[in-house]
N, C-alpha and C positions, 0 to 999 in steps of 0.2 A: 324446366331444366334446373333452377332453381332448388327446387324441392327433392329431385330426383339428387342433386346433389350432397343433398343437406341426409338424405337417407344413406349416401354413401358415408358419410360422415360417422353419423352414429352406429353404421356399421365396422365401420375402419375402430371407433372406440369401442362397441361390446366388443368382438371378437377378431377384431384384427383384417385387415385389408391388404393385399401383395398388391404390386405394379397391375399386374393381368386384371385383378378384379376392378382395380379403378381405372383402366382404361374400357375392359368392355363397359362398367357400367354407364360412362361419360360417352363412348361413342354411341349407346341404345341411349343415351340421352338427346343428343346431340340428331342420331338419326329421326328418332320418334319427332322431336320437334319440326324440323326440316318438312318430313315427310306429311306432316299432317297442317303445316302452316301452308304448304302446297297444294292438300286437298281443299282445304279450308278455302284458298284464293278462286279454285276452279268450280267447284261450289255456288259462290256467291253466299255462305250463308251469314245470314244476318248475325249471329251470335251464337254460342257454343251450350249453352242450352245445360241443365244439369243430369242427363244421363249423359253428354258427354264425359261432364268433369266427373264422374264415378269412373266412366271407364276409363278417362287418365290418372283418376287414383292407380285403378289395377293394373297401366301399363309402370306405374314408379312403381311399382311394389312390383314389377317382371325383371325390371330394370335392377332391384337390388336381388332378384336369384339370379340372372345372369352373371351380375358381378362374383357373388356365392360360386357360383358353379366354375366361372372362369377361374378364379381363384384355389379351386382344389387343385387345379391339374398340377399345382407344387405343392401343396401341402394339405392335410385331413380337413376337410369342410364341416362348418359349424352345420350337422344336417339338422337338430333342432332350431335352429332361425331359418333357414331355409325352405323346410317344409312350412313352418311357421307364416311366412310370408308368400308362400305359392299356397297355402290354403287359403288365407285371410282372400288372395287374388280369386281363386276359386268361386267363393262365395261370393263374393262382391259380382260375379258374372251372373250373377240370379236376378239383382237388385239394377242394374243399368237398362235390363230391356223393362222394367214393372215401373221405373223413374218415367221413361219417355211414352210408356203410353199411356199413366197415369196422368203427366203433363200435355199431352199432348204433340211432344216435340220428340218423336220418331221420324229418323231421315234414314235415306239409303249411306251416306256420312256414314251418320251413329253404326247402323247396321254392319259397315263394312270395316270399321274401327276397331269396333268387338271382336267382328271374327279375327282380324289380324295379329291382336293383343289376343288371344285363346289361341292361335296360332303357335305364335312365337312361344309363348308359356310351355306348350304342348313341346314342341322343339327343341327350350332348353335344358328342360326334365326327362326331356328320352337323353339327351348328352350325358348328365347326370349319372343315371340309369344305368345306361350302358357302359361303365364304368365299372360296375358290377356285373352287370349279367350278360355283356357280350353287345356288339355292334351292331346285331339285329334288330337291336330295339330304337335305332335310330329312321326305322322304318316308318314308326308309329310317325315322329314328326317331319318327315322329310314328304309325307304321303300330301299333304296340302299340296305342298310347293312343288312337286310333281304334277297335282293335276292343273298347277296354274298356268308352268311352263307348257302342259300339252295343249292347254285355250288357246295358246298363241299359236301353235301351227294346225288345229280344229277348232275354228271361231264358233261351230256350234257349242263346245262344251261351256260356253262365257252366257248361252241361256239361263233367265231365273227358274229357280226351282220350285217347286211346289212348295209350302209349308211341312213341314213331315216330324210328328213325336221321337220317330225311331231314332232319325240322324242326331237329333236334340240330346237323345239320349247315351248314346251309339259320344257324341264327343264329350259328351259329361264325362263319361265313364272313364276315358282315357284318361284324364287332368285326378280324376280319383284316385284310379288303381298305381298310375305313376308315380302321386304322391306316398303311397302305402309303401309302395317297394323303396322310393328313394327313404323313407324313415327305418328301412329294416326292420320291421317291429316283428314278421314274420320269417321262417324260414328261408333262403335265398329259394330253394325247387319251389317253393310254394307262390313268391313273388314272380318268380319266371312262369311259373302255369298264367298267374292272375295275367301277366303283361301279353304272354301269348296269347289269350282269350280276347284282350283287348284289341289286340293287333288284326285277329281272325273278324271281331264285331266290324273294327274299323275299313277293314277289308271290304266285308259285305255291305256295309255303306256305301261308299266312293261306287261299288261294282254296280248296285242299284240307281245311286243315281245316273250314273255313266248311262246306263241302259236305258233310261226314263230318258234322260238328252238323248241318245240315239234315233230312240222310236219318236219320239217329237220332230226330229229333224229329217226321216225320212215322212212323215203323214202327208204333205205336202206334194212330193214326187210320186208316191203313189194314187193320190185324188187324181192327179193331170195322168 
């Protein structure tokens, strides 16, 4: 929280901080800690291991483009820091899972840490986005939290998955093309094709897995 604070700071002096950006950033501060001091206790685990603290680099660095992103809805967003700092988090998502099985210390924690923090990221960059190029693209990140809330009323969809390059790939790509459009660097119809492509890959992901849990969850009823 600490640090997470001190990044609002330096951002409140390069380019300026409103009310909006420094409270969402302190509540994603405030929440991240909570929520993972929690998982932490239920856990049992022994210590926090160094691809954890990689992937709490990348969730402070989520924490200052939420503040960024909160921030515009009053006034133009510094989009050079922003992208800035959703790329640096970006990359850093390469080097957390290569830390824990170089060391050793891969947990289903770490694992489920990750995706939350590329979650959220994904989420606050389709906000972003969609700013420009329409509400549709809020789809891109609302699509996780959709399939979590349906786990709860089909306890099959809460099965593990297979390992899969595609899906790996399939969410890389979202966290990429998101950031290209949020930088403007290309035509607006050009960024909308790249994000609708994305949206169609992310599409056939979710639909694939969905389907793999299906047929897993009927093999059973069928054998008897």
């Amino acid at each position: 929280m600490g640090v997470q604070i001190l990044l609002l700071v330096a951002l409140c002096t390069a380019v300026g901080l409103g009310p909006a950006g420094w409270l969402a950033g302190a509540a994603f501060a405030v929440g991240t800690w909570a929520v993972l001091t929690l998982a932490l206790r239920r856990s049992w685990a022994r210590g926090f291991g160094a691809a954890n603290r990689v992937t709490l680099a990348r969730a402070t660095l989520v924490g200052g483009v939420t503040a960024l992103v909160a921030d515009s809805f009053g006034r133009h967003a510094p989009v050079a820091v922003l992208v800035a700092l959703a790329s640096v988090a970006l990359v850093l998502d390469a080097v957390d899972g290569k830390v824990a099985r170089r060391t050793g210390t891969a947990t289903a924690l770490g694992a489920r840490f990750d995706m939350e923090v590329d979650a959220f990221l994904i989420l606050v960059l389709c906000v972003f986005v969609s700013m420009s190029l329409g509400p549709w693209v809020l789809v891109i990140g609302a699509m996780r939290y959709v399939f979590v809330a349906a786990a709860w009323v089909a306890p099959w969809l809460r099965a593990p998955l297979p390992p899969s390059t595609a899906r790996k790939t399939v969410a890389a790509l979202q966290g990429v093309v998101l950031v290209a459009a949020g930088a403007d660097l290309v035509p607006r119809p050009v960024s909308a094709a790249a994000v609708a492509l994305a949206l169609v890959s992310l599409v056939w992901s979710f639909g694939r897995d969905v389907r793999w849990l299906w047929r897993t969850r009927r093999r059973p009823a069928a054998a008897g």
